[in-house]
VMD Tcl script that draws the C-alpha trace (Angstrom):
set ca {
  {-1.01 26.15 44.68}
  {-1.67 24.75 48.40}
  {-4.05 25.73 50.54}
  {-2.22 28.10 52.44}
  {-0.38 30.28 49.53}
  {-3.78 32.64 50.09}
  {-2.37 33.35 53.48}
  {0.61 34.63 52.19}
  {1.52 37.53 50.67}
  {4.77 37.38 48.78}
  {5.80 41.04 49.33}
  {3.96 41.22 52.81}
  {4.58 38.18 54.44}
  {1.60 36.39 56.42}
  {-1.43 37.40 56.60}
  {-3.49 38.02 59.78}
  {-6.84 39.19 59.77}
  {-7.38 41.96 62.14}
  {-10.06 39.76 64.41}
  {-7.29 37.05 65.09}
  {-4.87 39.56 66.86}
  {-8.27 40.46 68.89}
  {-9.69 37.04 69.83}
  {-13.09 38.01 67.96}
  {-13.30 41.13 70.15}
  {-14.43 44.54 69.05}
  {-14.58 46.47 72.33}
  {-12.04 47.18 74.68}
  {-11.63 45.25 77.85}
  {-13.39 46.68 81.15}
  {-14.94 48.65 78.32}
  {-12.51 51.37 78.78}
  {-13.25 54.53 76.64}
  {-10.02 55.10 74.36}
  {-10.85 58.09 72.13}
  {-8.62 59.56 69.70}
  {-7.40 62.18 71.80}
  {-6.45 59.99 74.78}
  {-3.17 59.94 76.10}
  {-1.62 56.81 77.45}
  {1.89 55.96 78.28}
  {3.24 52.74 80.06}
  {3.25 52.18 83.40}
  {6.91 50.62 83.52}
  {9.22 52.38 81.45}
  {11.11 49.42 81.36}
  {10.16 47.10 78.00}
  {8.15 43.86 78.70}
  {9.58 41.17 78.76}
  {9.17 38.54 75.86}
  {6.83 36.19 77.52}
  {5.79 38.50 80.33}
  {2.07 38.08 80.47}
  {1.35 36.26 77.18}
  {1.76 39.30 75.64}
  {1.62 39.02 71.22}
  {3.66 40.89 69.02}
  {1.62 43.39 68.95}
  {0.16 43.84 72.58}
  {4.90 44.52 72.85}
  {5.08 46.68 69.85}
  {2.29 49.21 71.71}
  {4.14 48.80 74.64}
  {6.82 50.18 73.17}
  {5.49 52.82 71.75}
  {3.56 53.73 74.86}
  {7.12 54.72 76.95}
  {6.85 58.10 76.65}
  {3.01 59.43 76.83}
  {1.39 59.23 73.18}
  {-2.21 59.72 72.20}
  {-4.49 56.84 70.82}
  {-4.59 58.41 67.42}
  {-0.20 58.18 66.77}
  {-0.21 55.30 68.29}
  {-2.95 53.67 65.95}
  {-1.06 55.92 63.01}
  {2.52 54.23 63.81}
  {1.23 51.11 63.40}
  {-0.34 48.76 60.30}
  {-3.39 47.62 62.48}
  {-6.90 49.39 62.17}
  {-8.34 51.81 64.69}
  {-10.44 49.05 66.14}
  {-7.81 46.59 66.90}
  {-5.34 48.96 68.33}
  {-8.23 49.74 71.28}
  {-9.02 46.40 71.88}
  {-5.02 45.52 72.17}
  {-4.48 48.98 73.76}
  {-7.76 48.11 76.48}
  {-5.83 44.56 77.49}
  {-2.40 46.39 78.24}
  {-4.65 48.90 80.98}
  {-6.77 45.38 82.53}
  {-3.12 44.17 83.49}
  {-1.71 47.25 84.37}
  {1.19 47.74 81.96}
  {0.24 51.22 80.69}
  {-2.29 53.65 82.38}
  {-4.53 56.74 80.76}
  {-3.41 59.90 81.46}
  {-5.91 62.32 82.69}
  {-6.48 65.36 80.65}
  {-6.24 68.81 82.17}
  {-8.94 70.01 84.56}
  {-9.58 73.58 83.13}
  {-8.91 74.12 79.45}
  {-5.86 76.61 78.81}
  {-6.59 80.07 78.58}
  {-6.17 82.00 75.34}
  {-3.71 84.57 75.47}
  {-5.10 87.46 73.95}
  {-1.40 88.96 72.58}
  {-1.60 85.75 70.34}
  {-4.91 86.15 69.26}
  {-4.49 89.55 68.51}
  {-1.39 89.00 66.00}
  {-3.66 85.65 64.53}
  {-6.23 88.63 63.63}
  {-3.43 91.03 62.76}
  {-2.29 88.34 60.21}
  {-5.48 87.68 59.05}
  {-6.30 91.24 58.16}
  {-3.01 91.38 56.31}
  {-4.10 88.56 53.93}
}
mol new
graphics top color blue
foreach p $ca { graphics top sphere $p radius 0.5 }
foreach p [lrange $ca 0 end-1] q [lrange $ca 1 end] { graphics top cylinder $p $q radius 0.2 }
display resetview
């Protein structure tokens, strides 16, 4: 066995640990706040180019998935790379200006109270 078959996973393929794809980094860059709920989509709608940027395999594969908007959360579910990771990777795409965060509404939609009544309606019939 060489020194390198513990890198490898026969069914898998290579391993990376998740602190490689980041550099060592935990937080996002320009400590951006990504939360769950945050929706992002790329700024070009056109895909990256292969060596545009030194972009990784990964930093492309978000990119991809950020052409149409797409909260943190499906993103990070979509792909095999922990929560953690997909911020950092997610925080260098916004410092170069490839995808941007989408603000969130200013006033919280209003309840319509037709729906709410037939919710309780339903409810009642249980």
């Amino acid at each position: 066995m060489s020194r390198y078959d513990r890198w490898l996973d026969r069914e898998a393929g290579p391993v990376v640990r998740p602190y490689a794809v980041t550099g060592g980094r935990t937080d996002p860059a320009g400590r951006t706040v990504l939360d769950l709920i945050t929706v992002i989509s790329a700024a070009d709608p056109a895909p990256a180019p292969a060596g545009r940027g030194g972009l990784g395999p990964e930093h492309r594969a978000l990119l991809r998935m950020c052409r149409v908007p797409v909260t943190v959360a499906d993103v990070a579910a979509d792909v095999a790379l922990p929560l953690g990771v997909v911020r950092v990777l997610l925080g260098d795409l916004i410092q170069q200006g490839m995808i941007s965060v989408l603000s969130p509404p200013t006033q919280p939609p209003q309840a319509r109270t037709d729906l709410l009544k037939e919710v309780l309606d339903g409810l009642r019939a249980l």
